[in-house]
N, C-alpha and C positions, 0 to 999 in steps of 0.2 A: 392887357392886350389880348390875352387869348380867350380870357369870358368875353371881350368884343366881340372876335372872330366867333366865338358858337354861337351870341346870340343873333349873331347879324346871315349864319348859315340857318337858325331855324327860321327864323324871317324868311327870308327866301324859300325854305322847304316849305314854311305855307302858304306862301304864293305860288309856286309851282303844285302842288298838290291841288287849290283851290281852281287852277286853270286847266290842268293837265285830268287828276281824277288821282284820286290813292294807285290804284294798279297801273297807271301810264306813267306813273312818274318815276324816273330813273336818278340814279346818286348823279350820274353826268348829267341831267338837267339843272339839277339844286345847284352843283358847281360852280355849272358857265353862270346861271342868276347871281352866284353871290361873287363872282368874279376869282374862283380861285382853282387850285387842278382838283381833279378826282381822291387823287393821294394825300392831297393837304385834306378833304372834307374824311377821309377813313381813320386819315388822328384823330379827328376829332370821335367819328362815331362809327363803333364798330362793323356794323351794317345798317340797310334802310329799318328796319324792326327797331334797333334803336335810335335811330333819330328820329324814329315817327315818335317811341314812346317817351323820348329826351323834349319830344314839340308837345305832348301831355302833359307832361309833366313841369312843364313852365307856364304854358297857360292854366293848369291848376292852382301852379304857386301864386300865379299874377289874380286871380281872381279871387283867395284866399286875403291876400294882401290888401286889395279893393276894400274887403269886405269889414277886412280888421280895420279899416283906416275909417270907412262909414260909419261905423260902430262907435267909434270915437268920437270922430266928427260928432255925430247926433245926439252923442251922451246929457241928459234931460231933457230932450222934444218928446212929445207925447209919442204914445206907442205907436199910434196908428202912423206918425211922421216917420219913426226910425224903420217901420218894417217897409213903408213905401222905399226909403233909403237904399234898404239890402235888395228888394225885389229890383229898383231901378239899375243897379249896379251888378247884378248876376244877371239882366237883360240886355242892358247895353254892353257887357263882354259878349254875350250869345251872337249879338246880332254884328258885334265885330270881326267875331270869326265864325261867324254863317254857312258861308260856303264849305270848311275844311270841317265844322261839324256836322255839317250833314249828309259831306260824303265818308265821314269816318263814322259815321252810325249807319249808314248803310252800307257797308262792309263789314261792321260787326253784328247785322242784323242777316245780312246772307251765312255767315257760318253758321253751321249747322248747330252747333256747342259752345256756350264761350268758354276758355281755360278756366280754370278755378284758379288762378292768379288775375285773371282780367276780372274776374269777379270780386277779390278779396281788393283790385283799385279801386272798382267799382263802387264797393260799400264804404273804402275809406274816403272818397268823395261826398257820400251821401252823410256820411257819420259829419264830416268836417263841414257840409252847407245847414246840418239839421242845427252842431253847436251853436253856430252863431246864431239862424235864427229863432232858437232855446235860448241865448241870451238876454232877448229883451221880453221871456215871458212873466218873470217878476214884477216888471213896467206896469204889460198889460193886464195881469191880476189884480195889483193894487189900484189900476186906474180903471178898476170895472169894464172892461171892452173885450176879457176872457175869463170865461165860464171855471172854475178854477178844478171843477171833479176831472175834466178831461184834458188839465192842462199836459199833462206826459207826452200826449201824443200830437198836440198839435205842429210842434216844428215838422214831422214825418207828413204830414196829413197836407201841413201848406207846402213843404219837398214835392209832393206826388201829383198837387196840383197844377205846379208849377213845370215838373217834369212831362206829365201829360199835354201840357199847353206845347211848349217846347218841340216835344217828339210831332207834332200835328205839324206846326211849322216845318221839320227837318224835313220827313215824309213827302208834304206839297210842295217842298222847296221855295215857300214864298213866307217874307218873315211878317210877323205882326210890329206894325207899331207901338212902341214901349210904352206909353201912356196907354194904349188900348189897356196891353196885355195888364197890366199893374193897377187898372179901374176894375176890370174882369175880375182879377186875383183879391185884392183886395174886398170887394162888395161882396166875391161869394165865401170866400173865406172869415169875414167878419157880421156879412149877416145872412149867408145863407142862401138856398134857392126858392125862398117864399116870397112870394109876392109881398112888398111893402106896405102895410094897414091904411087905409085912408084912399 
């Protein structure tokens, strides 16, 4: 019962945050959303800092979870099907929670510094989306669709692409279409920005 109650108070903290804005939102409005007093929401979370970072922190796991579950799912589709797979499903979480990532990157984009602990999540993010999709570069080596001198770097390389696509959307506040974005990602990440022969 009481994992209920906190996950049903982050729920509502990113509904309030996603309507309200990061800096307007107060522990009394998450409250009255989730139907319960001020005092019942401070058992659960020390202050608003951590249940902002307690609301990270679960949709990181949730999106982990997706991914690990894709991975599976897809286990012997061609490479080019599985990594559509992971792109589809680290976009359709983006575009789910839209609103609260892009007003929480532009709040950590007006500091002036980020912490060197916001940075050390930071990278354990990036290390945890690069694994998986370094998981299916054996696939794609052996099924000739990557190049195998610079296989090391390519999980980082399609992270960054993908990251870059992402930050444009958060920025204009207007999201791309997941099939756009995952034709975009794909075509330039497997063949490049050259024009097609013929």
């Amino acid at each position: 019962m009481k994992e209920e109650a906190r996950v049903a108070i982050l729920e509502a903290a990113e509904q309030v945050i996603a309507e309200q804005g990061l800096t307007a939102t107060r522990m009394e409005d998450i409250a009255t959303r989730v139907g319960v007093s001020v005092g019942t929401l401070y058992n659960y979370f020390e202050d608003r800092q951590r249940l902002l970072q307690a609301l990270l922190d679960a949709q990181v796991q949730q999106l982990m979870a997706v991914l690990d579950t894709e991975l599976e799912r897809s286990r012997g589709a061609p490479y080019r099907m599985r990594l559509h797979g992971l792109l589809r499903a680290i976009l359709e979480h983006t575009q789910k929670h839209f609103r609260f990532l892009s007003l929480l990157l532009e709040e950590r984009v007006m500091r002036v510094a980020a912490s060197s602990e916001e940075l050390e999540r930071h990278q354990r993010l990036s290390n945890a989306l690069a694994e998986r999709i370094g998981a299916l570069n054996p696939e794609g080596l052996a099924q000739g669709v990557l190049r195998p001198e610079d296989a090391p770097h390519y999980p980082m390389l399609l992270l960054g692409m993908l990251q870059s696509t992402l930050l444009r959307q958060f920025l204009d506040r207007q999201p791309t279409p997941v099939d756009e974005q995952i034709a975009l990602l794909l075509r330039c990440f497997l063949e490049g920005a050259s024009p097609r022969p013929g």
